[in-house]
N, C-alpha and C positions, 0 to 999 in steps of 0.2 A: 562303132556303136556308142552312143552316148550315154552315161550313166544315169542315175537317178542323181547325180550330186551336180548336175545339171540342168535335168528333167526337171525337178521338183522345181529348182527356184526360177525357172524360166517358165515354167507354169503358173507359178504364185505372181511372182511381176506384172504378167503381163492379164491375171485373172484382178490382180487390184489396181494395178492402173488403168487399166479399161472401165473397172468399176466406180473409179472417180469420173471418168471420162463420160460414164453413161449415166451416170444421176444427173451430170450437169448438163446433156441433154435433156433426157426425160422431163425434168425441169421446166428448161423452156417448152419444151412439146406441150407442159401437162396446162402450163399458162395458156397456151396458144387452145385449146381444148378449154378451156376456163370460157373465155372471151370470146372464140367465134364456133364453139363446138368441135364435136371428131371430125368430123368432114377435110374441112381443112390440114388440123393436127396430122391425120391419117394422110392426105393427100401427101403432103410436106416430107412427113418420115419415110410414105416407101418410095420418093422421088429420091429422097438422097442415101438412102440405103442402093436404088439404082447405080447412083453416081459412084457408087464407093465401091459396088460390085465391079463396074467399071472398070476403074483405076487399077484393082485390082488383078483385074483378068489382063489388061493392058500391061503393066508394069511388074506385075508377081514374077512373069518367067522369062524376065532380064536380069533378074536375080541371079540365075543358075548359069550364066554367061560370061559373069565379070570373076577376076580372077581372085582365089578366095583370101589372099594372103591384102589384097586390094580391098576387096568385102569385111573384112575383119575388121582393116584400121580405120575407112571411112565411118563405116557403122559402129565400131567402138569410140571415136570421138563423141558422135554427135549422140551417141548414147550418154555418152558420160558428161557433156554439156546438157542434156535434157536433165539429168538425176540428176547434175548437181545443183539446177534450177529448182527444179521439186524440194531437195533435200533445202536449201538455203531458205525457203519459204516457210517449211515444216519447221526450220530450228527459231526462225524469227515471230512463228506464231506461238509455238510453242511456251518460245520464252515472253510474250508479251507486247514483245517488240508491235508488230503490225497484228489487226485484228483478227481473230478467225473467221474462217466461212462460214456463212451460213446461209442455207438451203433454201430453207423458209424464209428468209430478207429478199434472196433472188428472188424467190417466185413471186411475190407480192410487187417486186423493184420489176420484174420484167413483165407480170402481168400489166400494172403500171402505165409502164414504156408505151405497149402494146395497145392498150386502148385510146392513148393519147393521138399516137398515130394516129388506129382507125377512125377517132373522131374527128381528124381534119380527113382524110382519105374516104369518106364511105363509101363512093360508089367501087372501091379495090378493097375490099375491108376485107373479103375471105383469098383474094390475090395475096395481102400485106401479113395475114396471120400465115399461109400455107408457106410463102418465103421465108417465115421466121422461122417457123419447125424445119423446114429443108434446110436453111444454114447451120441450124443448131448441129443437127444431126451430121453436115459436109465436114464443119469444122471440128466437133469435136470425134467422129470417127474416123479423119483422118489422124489424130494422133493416135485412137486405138492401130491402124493400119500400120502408123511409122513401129510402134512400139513392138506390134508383135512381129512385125519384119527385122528389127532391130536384134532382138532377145534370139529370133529364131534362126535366122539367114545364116549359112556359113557351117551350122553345125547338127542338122539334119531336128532340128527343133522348130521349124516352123508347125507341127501338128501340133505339137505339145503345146505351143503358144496360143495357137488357135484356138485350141481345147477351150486354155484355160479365157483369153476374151470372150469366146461366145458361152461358156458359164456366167459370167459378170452378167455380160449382156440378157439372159434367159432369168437370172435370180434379180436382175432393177426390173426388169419387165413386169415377171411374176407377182414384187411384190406389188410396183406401182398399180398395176390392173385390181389387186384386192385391196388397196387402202385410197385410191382416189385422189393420194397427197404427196407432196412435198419429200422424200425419204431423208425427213431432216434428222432422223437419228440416226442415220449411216455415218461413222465416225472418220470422215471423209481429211479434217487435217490430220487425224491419226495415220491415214491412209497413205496422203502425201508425203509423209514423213518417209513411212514405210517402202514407198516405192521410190522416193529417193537413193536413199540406200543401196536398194537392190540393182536399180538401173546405173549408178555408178558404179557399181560394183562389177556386172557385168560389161560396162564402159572399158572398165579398167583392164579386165581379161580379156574382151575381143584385142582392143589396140594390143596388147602382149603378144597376142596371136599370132597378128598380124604380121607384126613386127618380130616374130620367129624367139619370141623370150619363153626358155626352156622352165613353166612354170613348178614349182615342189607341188608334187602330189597331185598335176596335173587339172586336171577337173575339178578336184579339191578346193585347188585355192579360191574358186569361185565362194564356195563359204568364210573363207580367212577374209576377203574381203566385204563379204556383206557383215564379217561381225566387226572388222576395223571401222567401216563409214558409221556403224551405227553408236560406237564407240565414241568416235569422234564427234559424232552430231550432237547425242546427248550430253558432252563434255560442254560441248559450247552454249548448249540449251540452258545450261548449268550454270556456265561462266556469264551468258549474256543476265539470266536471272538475278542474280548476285549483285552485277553492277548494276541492274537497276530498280533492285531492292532501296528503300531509305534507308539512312541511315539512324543507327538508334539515340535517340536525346539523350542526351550527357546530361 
């Protein structure tokens, strides 16, 4: 049985990487609903919400077939090359380096896009909007899918994971439907900071796993390492700040 010192952060991971994941749908969806109305937007999301039930029902219970010491270090890599992608991005926005996201630029940048299209396309114009929202929604719910199969596969946490994606999913939902906008105050590079971290961190313990590395305090260490990666991340968010601070007139 798996502990809460598992539970909890494979819950949280995967309740806020899906939560980035589904702004930056909704996003697009909300653009697409801007420009050719719900029809379309609606058409588009429950086609690819289709597609992803799909995938899922197809590929979820091949999961339970491969062997788990196999399952562990595959999924612990590519976990921990995804967090440390998230994480690298967080420490580079963070410190200045490269600009932050923003929400509100997309939706205007992709509503934009969108109408530029449909004014060479008219007579496919609610074709050209309902594909956008169906893409949106294929591509970025396929990382919610990698991520909670990632967090969860192996150690009897896929509900837990799931739990926590279809919270994310049901709280952008809820609030997009009552504010009609952009949820450009969701602190969304805070986020990717944060789910860097965590998903490297869990990167690190599957591959351990896998690889039969007798961890101190077991399940535990899953915390030792989300508080090392975020140790190190802020270090560097630190150290990139600094160097490119000016220097003060002499």
């Amino acid at each position: 049985m798996s502990n809460w010192a598992t539970i909890a952060p494979a819950i949280t991971s995967a309740f806020l990487a899906s939560l980035v994941e589904v702004v930056e749908a909704f996003t697009i969806v909300l653009a697409v609903a801007s420009v050719r109305g719900a029809r379309p937007a609606v058409g588009g999301t429950l086609a690819g919400l289709a597609v992803l039930a799909l995938i899922v029902l197809v590929f979820g219970p091949a999961v339970d077939h491969i062997p788990l010491w196999l399952l562990q270090i595959s999924v612990g890599v590519l976990l921990l090359l995804f967090g440390m992608r998230w994480l690298r991005k967080g420490v580079l926005r963070a410190a200045g380096i490269i600009a932050l996201h923003d929400e509100e630029a997309a939706y205007h940048k992709e509503t934009a896009q969108l109408q530029e299209e449909i004014r060479r396309q008219l007579t496919r114009a609610d074709w050209l909007a309902g594909l956008t929202a169906f893409k949106a929604i294929v591509v970025e719910g396929l990382e919610v899918v990698f991520i909670v199969i990632a967090v969860g596969a192996g150690r009897g946490l896929l509900w837990p994971a799931s739990f926590g994606a279809l919270a994310a999913g049901a709280l952008v939902l809820g609030a997009g439907l009552a504010l009609h906008r952009p949820l450009a105050r969701v602190p969304e590079n805070a986020l990717k900071f944060g789910v860097g971290v965590m998903l490297s961190a869990f990167g690190v313990f599957w591959t351990g796993e896998g690889l039969g590395v007798p961890w101190p305090g077991e399940d535990l260490a899953v915390l030792v390492f989300v508080g090392t990666f975020l140790a190190v991340g802020l270090g560097l968010v630190a150290l990139l700040r600094s160097r490119a601070a000016p220097e003060p007139a002499r």
